[in-house]
C-alpha positions as CSV (number, residue, x, y, z in Angstrom):
1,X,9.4,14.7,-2.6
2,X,8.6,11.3,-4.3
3,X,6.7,8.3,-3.4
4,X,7.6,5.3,-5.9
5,X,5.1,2.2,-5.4
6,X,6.2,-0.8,-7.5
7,X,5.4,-4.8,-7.1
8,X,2.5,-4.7,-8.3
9,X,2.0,-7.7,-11.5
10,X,0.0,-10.6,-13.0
11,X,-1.4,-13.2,-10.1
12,X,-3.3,-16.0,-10.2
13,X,-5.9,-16.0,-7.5
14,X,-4.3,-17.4,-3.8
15,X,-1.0,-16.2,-4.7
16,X,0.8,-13.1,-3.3
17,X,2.7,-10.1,-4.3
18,X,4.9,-7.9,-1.9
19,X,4.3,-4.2,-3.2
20,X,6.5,-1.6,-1.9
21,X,6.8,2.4,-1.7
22,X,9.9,4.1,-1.5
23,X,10.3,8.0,-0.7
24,X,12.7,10.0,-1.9
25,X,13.3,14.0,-1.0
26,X,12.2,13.5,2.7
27,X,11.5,10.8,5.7
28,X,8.6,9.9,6.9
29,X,9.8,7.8,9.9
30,X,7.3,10.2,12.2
31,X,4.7,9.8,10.0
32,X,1.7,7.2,8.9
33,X,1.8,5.5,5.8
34,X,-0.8,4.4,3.9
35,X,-1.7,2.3,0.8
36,X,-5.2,2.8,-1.3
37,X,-6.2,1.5,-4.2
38,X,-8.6,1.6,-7.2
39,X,-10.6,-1.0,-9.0
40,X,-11.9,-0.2,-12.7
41,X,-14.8,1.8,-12.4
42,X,-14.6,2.2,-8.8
43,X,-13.5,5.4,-6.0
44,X,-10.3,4.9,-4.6
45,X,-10.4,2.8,-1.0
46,X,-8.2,2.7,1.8
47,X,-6.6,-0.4,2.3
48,X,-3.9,0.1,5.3
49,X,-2.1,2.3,7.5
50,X,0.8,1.9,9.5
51,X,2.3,4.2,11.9
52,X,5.5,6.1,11.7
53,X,7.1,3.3,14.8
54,X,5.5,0.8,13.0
55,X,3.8,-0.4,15.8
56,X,0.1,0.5,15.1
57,X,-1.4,-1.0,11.7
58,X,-4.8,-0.6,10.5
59,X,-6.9,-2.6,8.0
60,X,-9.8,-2.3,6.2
61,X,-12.1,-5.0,6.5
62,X,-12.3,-6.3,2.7
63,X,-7.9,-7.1,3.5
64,X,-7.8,-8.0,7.0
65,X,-6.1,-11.1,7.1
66,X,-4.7,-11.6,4.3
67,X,-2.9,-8.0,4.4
68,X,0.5,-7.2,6.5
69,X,1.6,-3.7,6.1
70,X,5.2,-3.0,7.6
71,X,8.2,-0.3,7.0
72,X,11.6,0.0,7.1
73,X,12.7,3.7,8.7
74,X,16.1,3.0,7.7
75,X,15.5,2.1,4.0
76,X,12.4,4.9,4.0
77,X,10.1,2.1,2.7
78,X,6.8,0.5,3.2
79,X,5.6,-2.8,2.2
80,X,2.1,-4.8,1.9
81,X,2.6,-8.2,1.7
82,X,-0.4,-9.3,-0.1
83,X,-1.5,-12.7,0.4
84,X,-4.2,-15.0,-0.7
85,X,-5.1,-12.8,-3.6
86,X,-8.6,-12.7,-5.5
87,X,-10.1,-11.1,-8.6
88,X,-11.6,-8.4,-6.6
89,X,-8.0,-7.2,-5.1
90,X,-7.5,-6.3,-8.7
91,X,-6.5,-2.0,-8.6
92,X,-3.9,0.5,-9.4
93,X,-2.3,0.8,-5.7
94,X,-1.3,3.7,-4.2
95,X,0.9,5.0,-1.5
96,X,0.2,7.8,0.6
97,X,2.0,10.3,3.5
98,X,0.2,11.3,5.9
99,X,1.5,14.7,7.5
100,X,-0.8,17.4,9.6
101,X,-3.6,14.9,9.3
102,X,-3.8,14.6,5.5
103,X,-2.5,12.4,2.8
104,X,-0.4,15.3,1.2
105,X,1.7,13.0,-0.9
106,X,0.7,10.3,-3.3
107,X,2.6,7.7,-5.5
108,X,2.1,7.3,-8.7
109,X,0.4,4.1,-8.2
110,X,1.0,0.1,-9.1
111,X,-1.0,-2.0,-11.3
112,X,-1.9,-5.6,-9.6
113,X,-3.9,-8.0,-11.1
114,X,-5.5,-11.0,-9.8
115,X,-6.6,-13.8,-12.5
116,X,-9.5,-16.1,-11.8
């Protein structure tokens, strides 16, 4: 089983990047998603979930607004549409699978930086 997060890049602050997460090995259409991430220095944070319909999302506060996670069962993908970007967005992000009430599985992570 295989998460694969990629989108991440080089921004200028107020611009936007779409990352995505693909799996690979199993679905996760019954499942939350979930996308963290890590500043320099810093503990990993939780950024968003999303639920397996897609129709509960949840956002921590330093994203909310400026944040829109969303999946596609059929293509076994998840998206955060980034927007409105700033220096302090800048992380490795991660996708995670939530399954029996844990993140069990992890991607390997997605570089995005935000330029001032």
């Amino acid at each position: 089983v295989q998460l694969q997060a990629s989108g991440g890049g080089l921004v200028q602050a107020g611009g936007s990047l779409r990352l995505s997460c693909a799996a690979f090995g199993r679905t996760f259409s019954n499942n939350d998603m979930g996308w963290f991430r890590r500043a320099p220095g810093k503990e990993r944070e939780f950024v968003a979930r999303i639920s397996g319909s897609g129709g509960y999302t949840y956002y921590a506060d330093s994203v909310k607004g400026r944040v829109t996670i969303s999946r596609d069962n059929a293509k076994n993908t998840v998206y955060l549409q980034m927007n409105s970007l700033k220096p302090e967005d800048t992380a490795v992000y991660y996708c995670a699978a939530d399954t029996a009430g844990s993140w069990n599985y992890w991607g390997k992570g997605t570089q995005v930086t935000v330029s001032s």
